[in-house]
GURODREN-582474 format. One record per residue (C-alpha): residue number from 1; x, y, z negated. Coordinates in steps of 0.5 Angstrom, whole numbers. Each point is the difference from the previous one (the first is absolute). Layout:
// GURODREN-582474
site resi NUM&u X&v Y&w Z
...
***
This chain:
// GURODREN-582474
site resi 1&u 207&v 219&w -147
site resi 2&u 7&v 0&w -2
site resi 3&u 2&v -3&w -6
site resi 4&u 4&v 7&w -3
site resi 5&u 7&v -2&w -1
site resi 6&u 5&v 4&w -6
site resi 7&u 5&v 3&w 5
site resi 8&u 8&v -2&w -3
site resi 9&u 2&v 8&w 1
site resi 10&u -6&v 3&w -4
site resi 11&u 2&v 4&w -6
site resi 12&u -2&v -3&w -7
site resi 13&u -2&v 4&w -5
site resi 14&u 2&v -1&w -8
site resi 15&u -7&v 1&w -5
site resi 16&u -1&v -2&w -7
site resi 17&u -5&v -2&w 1
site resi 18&u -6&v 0&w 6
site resi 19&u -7&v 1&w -1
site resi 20&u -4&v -3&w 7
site resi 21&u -7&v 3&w -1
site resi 22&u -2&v 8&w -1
site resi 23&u -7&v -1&w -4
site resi 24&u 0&v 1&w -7
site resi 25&u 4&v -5&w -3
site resi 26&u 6&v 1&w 5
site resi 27&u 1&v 9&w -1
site resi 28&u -2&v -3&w -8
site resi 29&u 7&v -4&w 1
site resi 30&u 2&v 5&w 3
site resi 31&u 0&v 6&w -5
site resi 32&u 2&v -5&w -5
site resi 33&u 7&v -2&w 3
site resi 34&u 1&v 8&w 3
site resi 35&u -1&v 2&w -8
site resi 36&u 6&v -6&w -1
site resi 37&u 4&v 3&w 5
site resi 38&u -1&v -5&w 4
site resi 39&u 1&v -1&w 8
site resi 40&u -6&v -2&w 2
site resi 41&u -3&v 0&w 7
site resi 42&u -8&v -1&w 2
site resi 43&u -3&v -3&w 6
site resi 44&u -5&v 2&w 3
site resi 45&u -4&v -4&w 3
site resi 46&u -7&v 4&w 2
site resi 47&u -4&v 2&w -3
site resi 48&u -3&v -4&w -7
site resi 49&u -6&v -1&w -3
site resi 50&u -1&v 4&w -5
site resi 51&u -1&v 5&w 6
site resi 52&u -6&v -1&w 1
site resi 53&u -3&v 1&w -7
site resi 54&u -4&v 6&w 1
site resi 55&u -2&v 1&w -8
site resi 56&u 3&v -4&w -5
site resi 57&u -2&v 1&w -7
site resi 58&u 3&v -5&w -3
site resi 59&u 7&v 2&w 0
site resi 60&u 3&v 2&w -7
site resi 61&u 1&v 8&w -1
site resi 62&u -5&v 2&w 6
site resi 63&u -6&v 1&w -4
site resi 64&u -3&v 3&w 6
site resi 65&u 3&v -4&w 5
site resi 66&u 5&v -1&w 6
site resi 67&u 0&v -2&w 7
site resi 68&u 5&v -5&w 3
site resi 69&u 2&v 6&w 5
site resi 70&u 3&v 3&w -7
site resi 71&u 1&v -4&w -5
site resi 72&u 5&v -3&w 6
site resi 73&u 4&v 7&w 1
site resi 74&u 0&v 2&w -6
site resi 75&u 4&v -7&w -2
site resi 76&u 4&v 1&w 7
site resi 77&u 2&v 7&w -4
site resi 78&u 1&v -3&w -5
site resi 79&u 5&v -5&w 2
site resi 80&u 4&v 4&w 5
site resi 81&u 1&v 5&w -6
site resi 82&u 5&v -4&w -4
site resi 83&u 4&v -2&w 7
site resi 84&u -5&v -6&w 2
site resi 85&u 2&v -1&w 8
site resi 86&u -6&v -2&w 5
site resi 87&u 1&v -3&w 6
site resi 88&u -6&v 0&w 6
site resi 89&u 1&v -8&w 2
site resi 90&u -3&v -7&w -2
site resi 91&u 5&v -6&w -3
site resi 92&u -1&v -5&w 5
site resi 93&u 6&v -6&w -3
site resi 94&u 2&v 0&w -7
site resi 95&u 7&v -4&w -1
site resi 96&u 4&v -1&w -7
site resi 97&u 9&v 0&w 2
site resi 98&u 3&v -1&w -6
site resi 99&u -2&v 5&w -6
site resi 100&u -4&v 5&w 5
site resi 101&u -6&v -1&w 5
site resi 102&u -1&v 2&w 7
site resi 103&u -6&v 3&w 3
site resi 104&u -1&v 1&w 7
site resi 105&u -4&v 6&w 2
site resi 106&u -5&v 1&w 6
site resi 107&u -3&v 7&w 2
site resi 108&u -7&v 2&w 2
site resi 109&u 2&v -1&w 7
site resi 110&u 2&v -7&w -1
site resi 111&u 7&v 1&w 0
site resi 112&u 5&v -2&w -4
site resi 113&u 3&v 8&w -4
site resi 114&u 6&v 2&w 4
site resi 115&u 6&v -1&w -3
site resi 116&u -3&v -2&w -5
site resi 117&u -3&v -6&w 0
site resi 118&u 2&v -3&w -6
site resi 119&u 0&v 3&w -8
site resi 120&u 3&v -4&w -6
site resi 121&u -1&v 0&w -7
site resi 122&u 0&v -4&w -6
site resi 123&u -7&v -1&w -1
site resi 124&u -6&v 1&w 3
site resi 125&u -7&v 2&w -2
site resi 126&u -6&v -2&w 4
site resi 127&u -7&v 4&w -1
site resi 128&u -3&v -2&w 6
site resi 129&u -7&v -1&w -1
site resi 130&u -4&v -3&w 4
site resi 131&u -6&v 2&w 6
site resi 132&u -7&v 0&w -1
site resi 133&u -3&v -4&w 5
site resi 134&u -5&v 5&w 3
site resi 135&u -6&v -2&w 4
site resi 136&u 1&v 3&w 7
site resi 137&u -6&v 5&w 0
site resi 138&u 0&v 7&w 2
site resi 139&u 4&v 5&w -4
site resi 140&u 1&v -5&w -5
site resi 141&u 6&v 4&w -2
site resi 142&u -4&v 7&w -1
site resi 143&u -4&v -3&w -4
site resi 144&u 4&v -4&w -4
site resi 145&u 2&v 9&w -1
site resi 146&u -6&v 1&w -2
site resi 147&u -3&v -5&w -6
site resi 148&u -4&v -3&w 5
site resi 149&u 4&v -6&w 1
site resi 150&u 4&v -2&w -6
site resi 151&u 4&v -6&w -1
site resi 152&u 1&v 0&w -8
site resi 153&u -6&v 0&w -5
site resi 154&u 6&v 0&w -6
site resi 155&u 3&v 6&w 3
site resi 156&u -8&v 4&w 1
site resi 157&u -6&v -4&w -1
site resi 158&u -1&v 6&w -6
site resi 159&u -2&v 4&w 5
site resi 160&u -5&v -5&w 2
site resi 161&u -5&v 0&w -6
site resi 162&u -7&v -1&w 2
site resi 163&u 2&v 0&w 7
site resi 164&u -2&v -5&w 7
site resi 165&u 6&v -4&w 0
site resi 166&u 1&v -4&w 6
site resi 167&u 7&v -5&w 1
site resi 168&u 2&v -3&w 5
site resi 169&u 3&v -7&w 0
site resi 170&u 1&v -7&w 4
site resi 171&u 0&v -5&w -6
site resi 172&u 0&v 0&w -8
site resi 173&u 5&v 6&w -2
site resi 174&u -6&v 4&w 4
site resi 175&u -5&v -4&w -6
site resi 176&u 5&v 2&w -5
site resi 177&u 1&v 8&w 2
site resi 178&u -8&v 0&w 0
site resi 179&u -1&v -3&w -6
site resi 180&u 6&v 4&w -4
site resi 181&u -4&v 6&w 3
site resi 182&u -6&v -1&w -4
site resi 183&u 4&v 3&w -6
site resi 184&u -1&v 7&w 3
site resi 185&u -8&v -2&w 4
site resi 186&u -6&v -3&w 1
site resi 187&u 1&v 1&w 8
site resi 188&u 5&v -4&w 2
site resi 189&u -1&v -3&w 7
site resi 190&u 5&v -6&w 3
site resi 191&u 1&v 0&w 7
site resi 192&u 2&v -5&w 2
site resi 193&u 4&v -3&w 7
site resi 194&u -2&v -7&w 1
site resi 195&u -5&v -5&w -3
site resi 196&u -1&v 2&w -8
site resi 197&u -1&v -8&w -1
site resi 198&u 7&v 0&w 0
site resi 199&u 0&v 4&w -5
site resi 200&u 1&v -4&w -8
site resi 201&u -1&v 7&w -3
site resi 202&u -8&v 0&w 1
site resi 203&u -2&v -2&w -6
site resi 204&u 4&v 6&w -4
site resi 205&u -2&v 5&w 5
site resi 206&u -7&v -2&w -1
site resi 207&u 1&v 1&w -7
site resi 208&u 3&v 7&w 1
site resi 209&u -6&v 1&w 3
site resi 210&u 4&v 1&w 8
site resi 211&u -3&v -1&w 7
site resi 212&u 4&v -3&w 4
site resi 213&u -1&v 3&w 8
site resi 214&u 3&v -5&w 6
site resi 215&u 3&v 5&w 5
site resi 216&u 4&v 1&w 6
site resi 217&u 4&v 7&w 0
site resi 218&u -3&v 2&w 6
site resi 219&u -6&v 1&w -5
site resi 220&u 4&v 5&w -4
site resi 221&u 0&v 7&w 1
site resi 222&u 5&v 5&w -5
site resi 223&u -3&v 8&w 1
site resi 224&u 2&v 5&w -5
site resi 225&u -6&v -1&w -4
site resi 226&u -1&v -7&w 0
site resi 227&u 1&v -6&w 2
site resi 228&u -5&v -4&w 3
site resi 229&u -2&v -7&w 3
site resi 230&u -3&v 1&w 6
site resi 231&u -4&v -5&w 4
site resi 232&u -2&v 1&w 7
site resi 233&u -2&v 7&w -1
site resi 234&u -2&v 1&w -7
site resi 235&u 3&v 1&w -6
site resi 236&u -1&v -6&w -4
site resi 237&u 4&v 3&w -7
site resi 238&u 4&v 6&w -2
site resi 239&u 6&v 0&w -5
site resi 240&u 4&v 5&w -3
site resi 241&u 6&v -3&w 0
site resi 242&u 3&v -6&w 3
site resi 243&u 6&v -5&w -3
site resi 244&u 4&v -4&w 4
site resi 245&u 1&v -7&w -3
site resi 246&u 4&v -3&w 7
site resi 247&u 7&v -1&w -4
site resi 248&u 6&v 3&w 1
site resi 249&u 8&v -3&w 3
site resi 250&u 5&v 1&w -5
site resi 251&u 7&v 3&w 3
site resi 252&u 4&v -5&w -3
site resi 253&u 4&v -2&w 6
site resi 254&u 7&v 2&w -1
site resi 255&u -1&v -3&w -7
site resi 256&u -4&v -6&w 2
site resi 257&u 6&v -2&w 6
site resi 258&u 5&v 0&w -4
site resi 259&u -3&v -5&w -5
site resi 260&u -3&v 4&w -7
site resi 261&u -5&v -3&w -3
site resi 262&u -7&v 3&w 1
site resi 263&u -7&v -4&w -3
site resi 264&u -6&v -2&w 5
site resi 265&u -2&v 7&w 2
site resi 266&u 7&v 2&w 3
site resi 267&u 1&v 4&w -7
site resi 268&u 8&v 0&w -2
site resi 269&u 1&v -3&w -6
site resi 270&u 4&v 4&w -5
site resi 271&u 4&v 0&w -6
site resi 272&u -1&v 5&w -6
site resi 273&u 4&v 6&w 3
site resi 274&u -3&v -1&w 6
site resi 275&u 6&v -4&w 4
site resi 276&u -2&v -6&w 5
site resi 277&u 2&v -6&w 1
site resi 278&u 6&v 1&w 4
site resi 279&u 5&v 4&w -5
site resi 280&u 1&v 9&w 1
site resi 281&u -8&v -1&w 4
site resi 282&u -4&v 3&w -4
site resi 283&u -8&v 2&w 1
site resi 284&u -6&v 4&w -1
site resi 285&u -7&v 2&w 1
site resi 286&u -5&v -2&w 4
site resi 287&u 4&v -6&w 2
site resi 288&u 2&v -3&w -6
site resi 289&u -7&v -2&w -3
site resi 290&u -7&v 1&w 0
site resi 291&u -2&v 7&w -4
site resi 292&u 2&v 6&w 6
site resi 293&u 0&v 5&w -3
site resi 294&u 5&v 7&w 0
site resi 295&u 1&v -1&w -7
site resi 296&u 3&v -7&w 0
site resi 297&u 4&v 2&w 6
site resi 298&u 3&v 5&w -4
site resi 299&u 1&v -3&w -6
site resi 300&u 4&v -6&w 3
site resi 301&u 4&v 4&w 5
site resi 302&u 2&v 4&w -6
site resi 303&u 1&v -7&w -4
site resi 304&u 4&v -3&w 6
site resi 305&u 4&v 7&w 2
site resi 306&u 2&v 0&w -9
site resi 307&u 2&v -8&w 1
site resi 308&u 5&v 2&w 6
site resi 309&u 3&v 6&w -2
site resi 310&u 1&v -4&w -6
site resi 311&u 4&v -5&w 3
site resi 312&u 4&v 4&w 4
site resi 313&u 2&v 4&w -6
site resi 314&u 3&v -7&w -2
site resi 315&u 2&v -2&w 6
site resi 316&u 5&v 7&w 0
site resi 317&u 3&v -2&w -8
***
């Protein structure tokens, strides 16, 4: 593949400040700065996490619940309304030149946006999240949609109680998960991929009361009733739901690449107002710290969006 190479004749455009990144915390940031009557442009990657949420129940203000799809495009409206700018593409480089950042854009297709490869901006606001490692069965997706499948007990383990619980794991943070599930019921089941003697956490499980099944994926099968571990033709145990405890990759590149600190996790390492290790670079959500969850997002993307329009102000006196 060919590297994408920042044409000289590309027209730059001037920002205040860019958000890569159009999950909660970005069209947070976002509204935030158009109410301080900043120029602000916001990157849109794809689609974000948040979107697969098919409920969610513990998001402030929605007593009822919220879909992902929604709470999204009423964020969207949101931001757009105070004058946000959003453009379909992927930041691919992030570069500082002198007081301003440089980043350069990739379409969909893969192709740098014409005319327009690069924007510029005096700072950067990243809220890139990360990806959930799925397993590849069928309609994983779909049932992702549906509750069947769920990839955060924090997020909806309520709606679990005194459910068959089944997780899904290949080492201990599949043994953590099971065992934190324990808070909503008894009927918690570890399917485990590979060798459970690999696993250091038995012991807690068997106090918890956790069965550890050895599987492969082809054992498992998602319906919209169930899911089940088959072996040959029978079916060998049915659970309600089933939580995913494979991992996730941290979206952190661009940061990563041009040298911000970050943990052992691949969570970047930040100040109280949400500005990495690299001055104007600032952070939140997902891939900041351990706790994913849209009111933290929200509530460091407002932090991180006040710090910026702050310094800004200075910076014009």
């Amino acid at each position: 593949m060919t590297k994408n190479v920042i044409r000289p004749e590309a027209k730059i455009d001037d920002y205040d400040a860019i958000i890569v990144g159009a999950g909660p915390a970005g069209l947070t940031a976002a509204t935030y700065l158009g109410r301080f009557r900043r120029r602000v442009l916001i990157l849109d990657g794809g689609r974000p996490r948040a979107d697969w949420i098919p409920q969610s129940h513990n998001t402030p203000g929605f007593a009822a619940g919220v879909g992902g799809r929604q709470l999204l495009s009423d964020l969207s409206r949101q931001a757009e309304l105070y004058g946000a700018q959003r453009r379909a593409a992927r930041a691919v480089a992030l570069s500082r030149k002198a007081k301003r950042f440089e980043v350069a854009l990739e379409t969909a297709q893969g192709d740098l946006t014409a005319g327009r490869a690069i924007v510029r901006a005096r700072f950067v606001l990243l809220a890139t999240g990360l990806v959930d490692r799925l397993p590849p069965l069928d309609r994983i997706e779909a049932a992702i949609r549906a509750a069947k499948v769920r990839v955060c007990p924090i997020c909806d383990a309520y709606e679990a109680i005194d459910k068959a619980i089944a997780v899904l794991g290949d080492d201990d943070s599949g043994a953590r998960e099971a065992a934190f599930l324990t808070t909503y019921s008894q009927r918690v089941t570890l399917l485990h991929l590979g060798d459970p003697a690999t696993l250091t956490g038995k012991k807690a499980l068997d106090q918890h009361g956790v069965e550890v099944e050895p599987i492969s994926l082809s054992d498992l099968a998602v319906g919209p009733e169930a899911v089940t571990v088959r072996r040959g033709d029978q079916a060998q145990r049915t659970s309600d739901c089933l939580y995913l405890a494979l991992g996730c990759e941290m979206q952190t590149r661009l940061a990563v690449d041009e040298g911000a600190a970050h943990d052992a996790d691949g969570n970047l390492l930040v100040s109280a107002h949400q500005e990495t290790s690299i001055e104007g670079l600032y952070a939140a959500g997902d891939i900041v710290r351990w706790l994913n969850q849209i009111a933290v997002a929200a509530a460091e993307a407002a932090i991180a969006a006040t710090h910026i329009h702050k310094r800004l102000r200075a910076m014009s006196e």
